[in-house]
N, C-alpha and C positions, 0 to 999 in steps of 0.2 A: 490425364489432365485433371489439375484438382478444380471440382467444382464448388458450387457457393452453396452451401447448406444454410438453410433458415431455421432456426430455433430457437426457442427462447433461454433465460439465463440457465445455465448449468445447477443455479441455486431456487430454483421457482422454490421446492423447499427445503428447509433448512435443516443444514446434517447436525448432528449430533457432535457436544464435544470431546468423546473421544475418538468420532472421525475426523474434526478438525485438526486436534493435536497428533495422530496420526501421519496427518496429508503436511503438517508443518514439519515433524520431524524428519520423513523423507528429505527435507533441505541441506539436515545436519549432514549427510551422509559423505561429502567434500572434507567436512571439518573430524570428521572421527575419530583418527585418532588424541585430535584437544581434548575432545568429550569425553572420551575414557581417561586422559590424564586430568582433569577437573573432577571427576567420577572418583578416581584412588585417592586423591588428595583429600575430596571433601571426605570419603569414607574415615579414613586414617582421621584425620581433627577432628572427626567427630568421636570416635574411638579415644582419641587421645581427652578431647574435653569427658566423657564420660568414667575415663576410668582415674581421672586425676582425683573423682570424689571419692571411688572405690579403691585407690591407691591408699587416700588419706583415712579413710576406715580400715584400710587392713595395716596399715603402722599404729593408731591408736589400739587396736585390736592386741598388737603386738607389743605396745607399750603397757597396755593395761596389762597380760597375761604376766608379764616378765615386774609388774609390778603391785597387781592387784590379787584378786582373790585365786587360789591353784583351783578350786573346784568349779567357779564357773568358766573361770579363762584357759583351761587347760590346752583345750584343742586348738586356742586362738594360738598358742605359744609356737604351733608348728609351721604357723607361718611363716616364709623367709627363715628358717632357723637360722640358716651363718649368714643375713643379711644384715651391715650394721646399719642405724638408724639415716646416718649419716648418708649412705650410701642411696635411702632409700629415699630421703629427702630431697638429694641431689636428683632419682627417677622423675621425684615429683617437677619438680625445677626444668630438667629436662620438657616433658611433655609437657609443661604450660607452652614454651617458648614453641616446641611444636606446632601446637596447637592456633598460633596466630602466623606462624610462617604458610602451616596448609594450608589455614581458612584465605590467605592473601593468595596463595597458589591458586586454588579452587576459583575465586572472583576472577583471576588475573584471564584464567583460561574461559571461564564461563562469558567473562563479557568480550573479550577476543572474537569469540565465536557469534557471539549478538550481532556486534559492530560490522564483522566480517555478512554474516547471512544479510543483516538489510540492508546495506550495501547489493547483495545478492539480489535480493527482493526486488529492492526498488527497479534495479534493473531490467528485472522481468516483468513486473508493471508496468512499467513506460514503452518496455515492448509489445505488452499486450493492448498497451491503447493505442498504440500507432496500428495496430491490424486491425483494431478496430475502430479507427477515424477513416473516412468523415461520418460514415452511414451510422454505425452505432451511439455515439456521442452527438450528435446534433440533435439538440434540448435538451439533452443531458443535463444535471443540474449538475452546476461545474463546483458549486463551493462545497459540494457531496464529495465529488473526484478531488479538491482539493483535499478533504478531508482523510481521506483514504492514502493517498499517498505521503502525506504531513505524518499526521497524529496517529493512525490507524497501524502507521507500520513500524513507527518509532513507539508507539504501546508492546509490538510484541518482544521488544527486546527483554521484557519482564519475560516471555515465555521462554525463550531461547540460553536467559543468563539466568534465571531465578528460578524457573521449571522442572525443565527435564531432569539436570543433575542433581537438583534436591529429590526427586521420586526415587529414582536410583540408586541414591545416598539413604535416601529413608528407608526401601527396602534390604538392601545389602545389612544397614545397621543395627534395621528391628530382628532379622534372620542372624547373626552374629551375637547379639543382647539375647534372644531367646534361647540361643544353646547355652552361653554362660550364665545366665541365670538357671537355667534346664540342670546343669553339671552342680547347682547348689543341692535345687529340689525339682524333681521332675512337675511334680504341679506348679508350684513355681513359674518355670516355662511356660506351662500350659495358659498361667493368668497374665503374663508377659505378653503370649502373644496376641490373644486377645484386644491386651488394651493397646498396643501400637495397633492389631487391625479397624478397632473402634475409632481411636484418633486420627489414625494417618490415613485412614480409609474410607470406612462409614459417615464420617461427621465431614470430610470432605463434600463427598456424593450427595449426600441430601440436603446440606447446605449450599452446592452449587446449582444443584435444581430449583431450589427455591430464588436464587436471585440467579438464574440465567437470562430469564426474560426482560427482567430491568437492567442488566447488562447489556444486551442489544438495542434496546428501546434509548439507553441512554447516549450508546455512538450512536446511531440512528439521529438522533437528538439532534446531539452534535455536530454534526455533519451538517443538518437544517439550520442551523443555527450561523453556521459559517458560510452558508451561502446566502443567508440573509443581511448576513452584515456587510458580505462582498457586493449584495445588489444595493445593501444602502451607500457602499462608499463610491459604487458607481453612478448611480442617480443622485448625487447629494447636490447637484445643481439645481436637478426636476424638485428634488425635495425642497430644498429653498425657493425656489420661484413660485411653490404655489402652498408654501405656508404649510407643509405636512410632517414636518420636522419633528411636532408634538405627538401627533399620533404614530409616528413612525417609532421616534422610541420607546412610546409604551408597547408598542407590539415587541419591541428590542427586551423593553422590561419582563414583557409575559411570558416570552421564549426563553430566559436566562431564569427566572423564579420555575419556571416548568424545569428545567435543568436541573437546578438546584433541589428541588424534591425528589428528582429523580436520586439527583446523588446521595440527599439524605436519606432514601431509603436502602440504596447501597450499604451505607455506612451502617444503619440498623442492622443492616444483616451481621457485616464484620462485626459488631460489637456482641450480638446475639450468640453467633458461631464462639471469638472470643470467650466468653464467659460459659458458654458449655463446653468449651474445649478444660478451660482451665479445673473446672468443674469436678468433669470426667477425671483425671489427672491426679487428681487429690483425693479423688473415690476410689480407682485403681492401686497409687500408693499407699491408703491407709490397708484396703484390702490386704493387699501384700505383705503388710508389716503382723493384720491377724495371722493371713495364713502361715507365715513364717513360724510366729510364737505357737502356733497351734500345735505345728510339725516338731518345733522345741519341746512342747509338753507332753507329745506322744512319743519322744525319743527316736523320729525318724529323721531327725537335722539337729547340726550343736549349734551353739550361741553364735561360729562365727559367721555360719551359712548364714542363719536369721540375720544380723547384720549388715553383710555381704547384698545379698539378694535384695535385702529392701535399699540400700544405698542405689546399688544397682538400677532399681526401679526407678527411682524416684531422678536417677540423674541422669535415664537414656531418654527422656523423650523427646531431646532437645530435638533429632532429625523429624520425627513423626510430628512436631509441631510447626516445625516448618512446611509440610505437608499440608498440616490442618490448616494452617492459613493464605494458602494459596487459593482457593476461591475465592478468597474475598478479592482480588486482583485479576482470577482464574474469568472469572463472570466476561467483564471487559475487554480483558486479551482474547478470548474465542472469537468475542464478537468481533472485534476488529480484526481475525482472523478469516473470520466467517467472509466480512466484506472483502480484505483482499484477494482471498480464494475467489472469492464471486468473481473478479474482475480477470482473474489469471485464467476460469476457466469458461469465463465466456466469448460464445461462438461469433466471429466478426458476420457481416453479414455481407461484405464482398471479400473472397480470400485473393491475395497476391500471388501471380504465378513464378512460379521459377524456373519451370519446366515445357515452357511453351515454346513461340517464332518469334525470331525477333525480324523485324521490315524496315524500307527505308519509307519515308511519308509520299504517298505519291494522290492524295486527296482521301478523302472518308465520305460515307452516307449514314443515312438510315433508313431502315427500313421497316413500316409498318407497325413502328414502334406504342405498345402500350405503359403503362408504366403511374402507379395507385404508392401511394404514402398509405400502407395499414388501406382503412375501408376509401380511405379520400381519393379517386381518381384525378391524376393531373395531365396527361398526357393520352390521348385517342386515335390511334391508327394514323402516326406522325411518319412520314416519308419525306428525303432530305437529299441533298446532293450537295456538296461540299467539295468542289474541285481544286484541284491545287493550283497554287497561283492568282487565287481569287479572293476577295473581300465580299464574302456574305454576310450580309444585314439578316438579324433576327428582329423583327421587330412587333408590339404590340403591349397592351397595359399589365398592369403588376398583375400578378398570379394566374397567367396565362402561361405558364408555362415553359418559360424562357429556360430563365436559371438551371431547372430541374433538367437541361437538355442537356447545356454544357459538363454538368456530372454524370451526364450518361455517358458523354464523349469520354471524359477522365478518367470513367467508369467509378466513380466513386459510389455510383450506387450500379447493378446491374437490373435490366427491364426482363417486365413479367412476360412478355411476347415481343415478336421481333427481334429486330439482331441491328448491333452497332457495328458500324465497321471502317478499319482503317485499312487504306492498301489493297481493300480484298478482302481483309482477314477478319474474322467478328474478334473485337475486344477482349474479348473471356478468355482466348486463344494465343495473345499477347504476353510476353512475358511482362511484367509490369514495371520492370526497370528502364525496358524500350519505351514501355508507350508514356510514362514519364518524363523519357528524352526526347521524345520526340513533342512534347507539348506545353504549353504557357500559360497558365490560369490567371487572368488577372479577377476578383474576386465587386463583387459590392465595397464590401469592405475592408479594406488592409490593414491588417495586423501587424503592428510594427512591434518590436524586440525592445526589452531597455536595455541598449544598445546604440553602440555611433549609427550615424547617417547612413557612412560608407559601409558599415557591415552591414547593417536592414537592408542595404539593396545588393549586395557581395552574396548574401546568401542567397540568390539564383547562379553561383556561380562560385564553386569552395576555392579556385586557385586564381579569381580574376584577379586582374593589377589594379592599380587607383587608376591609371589612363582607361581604361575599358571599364570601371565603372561612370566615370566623369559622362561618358563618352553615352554612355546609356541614357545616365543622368540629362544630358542635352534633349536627345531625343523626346525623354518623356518633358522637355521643358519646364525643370524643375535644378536643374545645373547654379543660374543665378542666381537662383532663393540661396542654395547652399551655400554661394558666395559671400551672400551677405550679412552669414552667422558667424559668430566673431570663432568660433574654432574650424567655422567650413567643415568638409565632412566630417571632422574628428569631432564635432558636434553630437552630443550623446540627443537622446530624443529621451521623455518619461514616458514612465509604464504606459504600455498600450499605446502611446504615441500621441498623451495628452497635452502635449508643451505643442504639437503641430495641428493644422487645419487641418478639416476634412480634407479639401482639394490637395492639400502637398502630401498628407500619408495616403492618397489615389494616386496622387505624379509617381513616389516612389514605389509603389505596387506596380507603377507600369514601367517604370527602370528597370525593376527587376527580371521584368516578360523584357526588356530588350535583351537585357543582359544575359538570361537565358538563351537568346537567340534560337529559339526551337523552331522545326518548319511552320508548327498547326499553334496558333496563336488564339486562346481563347478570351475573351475581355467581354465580363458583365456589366454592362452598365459604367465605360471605362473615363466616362465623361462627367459623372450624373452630377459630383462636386465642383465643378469646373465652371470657370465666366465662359463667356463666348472669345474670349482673345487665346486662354492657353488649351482651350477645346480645339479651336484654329489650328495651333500649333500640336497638338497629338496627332489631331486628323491626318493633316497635313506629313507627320512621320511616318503613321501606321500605312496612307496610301503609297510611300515610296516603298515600303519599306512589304510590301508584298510582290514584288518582284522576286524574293526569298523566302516568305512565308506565303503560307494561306490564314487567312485571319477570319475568326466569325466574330462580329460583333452586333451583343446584344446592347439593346438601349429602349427606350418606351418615347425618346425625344425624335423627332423626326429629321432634325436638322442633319443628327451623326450618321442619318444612314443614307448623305448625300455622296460618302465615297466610294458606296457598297456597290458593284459587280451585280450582284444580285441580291433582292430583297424578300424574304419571306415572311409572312404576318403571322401570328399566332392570335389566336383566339379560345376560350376557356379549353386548352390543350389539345388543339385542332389548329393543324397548319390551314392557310387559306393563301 
């Protein structure tokens, strides 16, 4: 039986980036062989861009011998000896057009792969947070999770199309450039390799240490930022009515300027990194160009190696600088690596069973049940009898511990002592697909879809007909409202279900508990929006309508628990 492990985030602290990119490429592993053909492609165009300048040095080479001086160009003359010019031209010609057909191969497969993996991703996020709803995400800061799934995962496509195959690409290229410069002058080589390892490597590294922190700090940021803007567009009522408007957006103003430095110190970096990259670059080829003539003067290289080698140099670092400036971008994508990882591998705090008993609903209890939010106890040696066929009243005031019962029922959270039990059976032992079917949550507050009428309330129900929802619809006495919307159900509702009252997005919360038609009917507070006429009329349904369910119904109003069978009081988490 898999049990529920408690523990904190997988990430309390935070890995390193190259265990991040690490734990990302593992993703690639689907797409491999794209990767390797983006991989040969970028190699080849970079090969080909590189040697299109060492092409054009070794025809002037060849131009000058055959027309210049015989003593210094002699050895230049053996280049190509039976190549004609023409021919070689045509080489050149050739590899430019190469050269943009593989660079467009390379992109083609690289972002394939991007497109393809978040696609991947996301999907594995939205499963990780459905195992971890309701218990882990409740106060969750949602415009964080928005953030996360938005921005945070559509940033890594930079890692996935702009990343890995450029690394791969830099190394194959620098390892390739360093034997052919190596075949000019063995020292040569030797300074070769150095400065692809100093650019493509060193200056990476300590340049991304230096802004990795303001990289996280600044998604971090961001995320704060978008759930402040999501709670101003949610209170912008509260915010107009009491005249906070003013103060509201300079706090909007203070968190976007704090942004905004954050980024400008990003950018310092890049510009900083930049300018020693270029730097480096220019100190390496001039290097190059001494030690070449050096090796000229000591007669261990002719004029065209000297040449050759520093053309050479001076035209391969195009891979290795693509390298060097991946930190500046590198900072960002961890971090928003870092978060999504956070969320892929954090532990739910009730796991789903799959492996359990599945029952027919024949009543539930509790027993003896304890049950604390962190150090806050809500719940105190609660015992309960829940018979089938019965309307049990929960009743008593806010934070008495109602609400937190019925998620025990759901099991959406599991208790620290005692046991829940349906049938017989404790909860935890339940496969969770049964005890979902077998139950009806109607909520405080009902979260409607932007979405028609009929599908907000169809989703208790994936193959109902329009007569079986209507049909629900009556029930919860919310049928005539829909009537008298000019498209009836095909009436869309707005986001969050701001175009309807409180009382009709509670009517269609409880359409949808008809429409589910479960035995064990759970309903919080299923009235608390309602007049006394269409209260009337729920009542009135839920009490017929327990002849086939058992229903608990919580309320803190006294009147709704005039249908109840049986009533139970709660008190600071103490049945009475």
């Amino acid at each position: 039986m898999t049990e529920v492990k408690n523990n904190n985030s997988a990430t309390a602290s935070r890995r390193s980036g190259i265990k991040i990119m690490g734990q990302l490429i593992v993703l690639v592993k689907p797409l491999l062989p794209i990767m390797l053909a983006a991989i040969v492609l970028g190699v080849i165009g970079f090969l080909c861009a590189i040697f299109l300048t060492i092409l054009g040095g070794m025809i002037l080479l060849k131009i000058l011998a055959e027309f210049g001086h015989a003593d210094i160009f002699a050895v230049a003359g053996q280049i190509f000896p039976d190549a004609k010019l023409s021919v070689l031209f045509v080489a050149l010609f050739v590899m430019a057009v190469l050269r943009g057909v593989l660079h467009y191969g390379e992109q083609y497969c690289n972002h394939f792969i991007a497109f393809k993996l978040l696609a991947i991703i996301r999907h594995k996020v939205f499963a990780a947070l459905r195992k971890l709803c309701p218990a882990k995400l409740e106060g969750r800061d949602k415009g964080n999770l928005i953030s996360i799934i938005t921005s945070d995962i559509e940033l890594l496509e930079v890692f996935y199309a702009h990343t890995i195959s450029p690394i791969v690409i830099g190394i194959v290229c620098s390892i390739i450039m360093t034997i052919f410069i190596g075949f000019q002058a063995i020292p040569a080589g030797i300074l070769a390799a150095c400065a692809y390892i100093v650019v493509g490597a060193i200056m990476p590294l300590v340049m991304g240490r230096r802004g990795a922190k303001d990289g996280m700090e600044f998604r971090d940021s961001f995320g704060d930022l978008n759930s402040f803007v999501l709670d101003s567009l949610r209170g912008l009522d509260e915010t107009i009515q009491y005249r906070a408007g003013e103060k509201r957006a300079e706090q909007l103003t203070d968190r976007s300027n704090g942004l905004a430095k954050l980024q400008k110190r990003l950018n310092g970096h890049a510009t900083v990194q930049g300018a020693l990259t270029n730097l480096i670059i220019l100190l390496f080829s001039v290097g190059m160009l001494f030690l070449m003539i050096s090796l000229w003067q000591n007669g261990t290289a002719d004029f065209s190696q000297v040449v050759i080698a520093t053309i050479a140099m001076m035209g391969s670092f195009g891979p290795v600088v693509a390298l060097a400036s991946l930190s500046n971008n590198l900072n960002q994508t961890l971090a928003s690596g870092e978060r999504v990882l956070s969320v892929l591998e954090e532990e739910p705090q009730v796991y789903e069973v799959f492996d359990g008993v599945d029952v027919t609903f024949e009543g539930a209890n509790v027993e003896s049940v304890n049950f604390a939010y962190g150090e806050e106890q809500i719940l105190h040696d609660v015992s309960l009898e829940l018979p089938k066929g019965k309307v049990v009243g929960i009743h008593g005031v806010s934070g008495s511990g109602k609400s937190t019962l019925l998620k025990l029922l759901m099991r959406f959270w599991d208790v620290q002592d005692g046991k829940v039990q349906i049938s017989g059976k404790n909860v935890r032992d339940l496969n969770t697909s049964n005890l979902r079917h077998m139950e009806s949550y109607v909520t405080q507050e009902t979260i409607l879809f932007h979405d028609t009428i009929a599908n907000n309330i169809g989703l208790a129900k994936e193959d109902a007909t329009r007569e079986e929802i209507m049909e629900a619809a009556k029930k919860a006495s919310i049928h005539d409202f829909i009537m008298t919307l000019p498209k009836g159900y095909d009436t869309p509702v707005g986001e969050l279900g701001d175009t309807l009252s409180g009382g009709e997005r509670q009517r269609i919360g409880i359409a949808r508990a008809f429409l589910h038609n479960a035995p064990f009917l759970l309903l919080d507070e299923p009235t608390s929006n309602l007049d006394s006429l269409n209260e009337g009329i729920i009542l009135k349904s839920l009490q017929e309508a327990k002849e086939d369910q058992t229903i608990i119904l919580v309320s803190h109003r006294a009147s709704t628990m005039g249908i109840a069978d049986v009533v139970y009081h709660m008190d600071n988490g103490r049945k009475s």
